[in-house]
C-alpha positions as CSV (number, residue, x, y, z in Angstrom):
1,X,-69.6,76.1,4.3
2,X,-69.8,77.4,7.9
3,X,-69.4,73.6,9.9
4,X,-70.8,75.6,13.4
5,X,-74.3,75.8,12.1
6,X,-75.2,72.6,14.0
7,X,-76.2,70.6,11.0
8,X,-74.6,67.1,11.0
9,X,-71.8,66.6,9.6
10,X,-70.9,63.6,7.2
11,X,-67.1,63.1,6.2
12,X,-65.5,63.1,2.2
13,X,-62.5,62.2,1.1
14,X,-61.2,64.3,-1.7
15,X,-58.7,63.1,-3.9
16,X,-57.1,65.7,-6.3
17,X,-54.5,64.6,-9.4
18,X,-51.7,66.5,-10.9
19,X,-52.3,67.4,-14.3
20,X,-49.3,68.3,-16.8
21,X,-48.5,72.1,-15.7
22,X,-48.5,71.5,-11.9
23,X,-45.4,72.0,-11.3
24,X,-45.7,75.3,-12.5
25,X,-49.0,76.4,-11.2
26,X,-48.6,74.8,-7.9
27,X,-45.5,76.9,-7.4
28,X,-47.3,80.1,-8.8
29,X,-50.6,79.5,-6.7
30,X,-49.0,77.9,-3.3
31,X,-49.1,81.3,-0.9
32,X,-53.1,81.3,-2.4
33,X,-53.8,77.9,-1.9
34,X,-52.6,77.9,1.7
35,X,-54.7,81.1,2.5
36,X,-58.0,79.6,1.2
37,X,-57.0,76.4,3.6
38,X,-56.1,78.4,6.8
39,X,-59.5,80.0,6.1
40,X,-61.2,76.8,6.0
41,X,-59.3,75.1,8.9
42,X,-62.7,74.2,10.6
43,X,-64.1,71.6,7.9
44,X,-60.7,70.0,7.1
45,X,-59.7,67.2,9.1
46,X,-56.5,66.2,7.2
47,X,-55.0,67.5,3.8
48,X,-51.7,67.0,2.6
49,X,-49.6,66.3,-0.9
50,X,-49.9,63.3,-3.0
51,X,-46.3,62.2,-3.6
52,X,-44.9,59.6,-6.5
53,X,-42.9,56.7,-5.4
54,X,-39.6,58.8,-4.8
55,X,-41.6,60.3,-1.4
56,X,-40.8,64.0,-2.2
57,X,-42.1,64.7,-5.8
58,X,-45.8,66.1,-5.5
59,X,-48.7,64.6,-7.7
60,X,-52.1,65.8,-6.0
61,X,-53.8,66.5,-2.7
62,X,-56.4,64.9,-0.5
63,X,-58.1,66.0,1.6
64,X,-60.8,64.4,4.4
65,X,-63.5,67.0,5.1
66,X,-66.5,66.9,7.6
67,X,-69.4,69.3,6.0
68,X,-72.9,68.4,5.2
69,X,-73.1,67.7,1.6
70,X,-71.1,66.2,-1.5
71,X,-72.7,69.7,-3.0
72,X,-70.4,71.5,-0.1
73,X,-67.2,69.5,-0.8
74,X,-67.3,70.1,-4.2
75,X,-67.8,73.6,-3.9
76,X,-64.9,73.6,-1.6
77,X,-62.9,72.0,-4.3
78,X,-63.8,74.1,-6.6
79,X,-63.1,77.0,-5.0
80,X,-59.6,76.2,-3.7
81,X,-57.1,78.1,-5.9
82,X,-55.1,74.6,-7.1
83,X,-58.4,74.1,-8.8
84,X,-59.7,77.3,-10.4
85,X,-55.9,77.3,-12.1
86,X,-56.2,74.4,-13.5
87,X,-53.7,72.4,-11.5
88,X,-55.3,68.8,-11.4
89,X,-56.6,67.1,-14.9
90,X,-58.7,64.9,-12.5
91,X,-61.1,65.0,-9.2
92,X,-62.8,62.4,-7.0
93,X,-64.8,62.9,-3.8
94,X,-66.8,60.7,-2.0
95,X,-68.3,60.3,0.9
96,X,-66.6,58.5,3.7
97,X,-67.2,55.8,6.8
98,X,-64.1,55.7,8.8
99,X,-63.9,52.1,11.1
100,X,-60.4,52.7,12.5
101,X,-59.1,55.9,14.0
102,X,-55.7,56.0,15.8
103,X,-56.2,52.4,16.2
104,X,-59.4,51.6,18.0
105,X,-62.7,50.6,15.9
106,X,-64.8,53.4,16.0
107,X,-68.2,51.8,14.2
108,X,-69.4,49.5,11.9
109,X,-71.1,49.6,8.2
């Protein structure tokens, strides 16, 4: 998942959903989740928590990621502690245009 090979890179959004034990797991898996991510720093563009309605309670992650294949988003997914734990009951990625950024239209679909 090395993003300095050259090859062009296309962008995914990852969305990632709490399942029932997350508060648990997230808590027990936190220090190893952030490790994986500092690792990866390079292919992440943005990542944060998912939070309910109240603004402070977690319920999943996203993340918006600029490698070369849905193959090598999900096997970043997959290979982000959160996820081998079991920590969301449910996973979407796709692939994704941005238009706007900070503002100004960058292209057009």
């Amino acid at each position: 998942m090395d993003s300095s090979s050259g090859d062009v890179q296309t962008l995914f959004v990852a969305m990632c959903f709490d399942g029932t034990e997350s508060a648990r797991i997230r808590l027990e898996s936190l220090e190893e989740h952030r490790k994986y991510v500092n690792q990866q720093a390079e292919i992440i563009l943005s990542s944060g928590p998912l939070l309910e309605e109240d603004g402070e309670t977690r319920c999943g992650q996203l993340f918006i990621l600029a490698l070369g294949s849905l193959k090598e988003a999900s096997a970043f997914i997959d290979a982000d502690p959160f996820t081998r734990l079991g920590l969301f009951d449910n996973i979407i990625i796709r692939e994704f245009a941005p238009i706007f950024s900070n503002g100004i239209r960058k292209n057009t679909l």
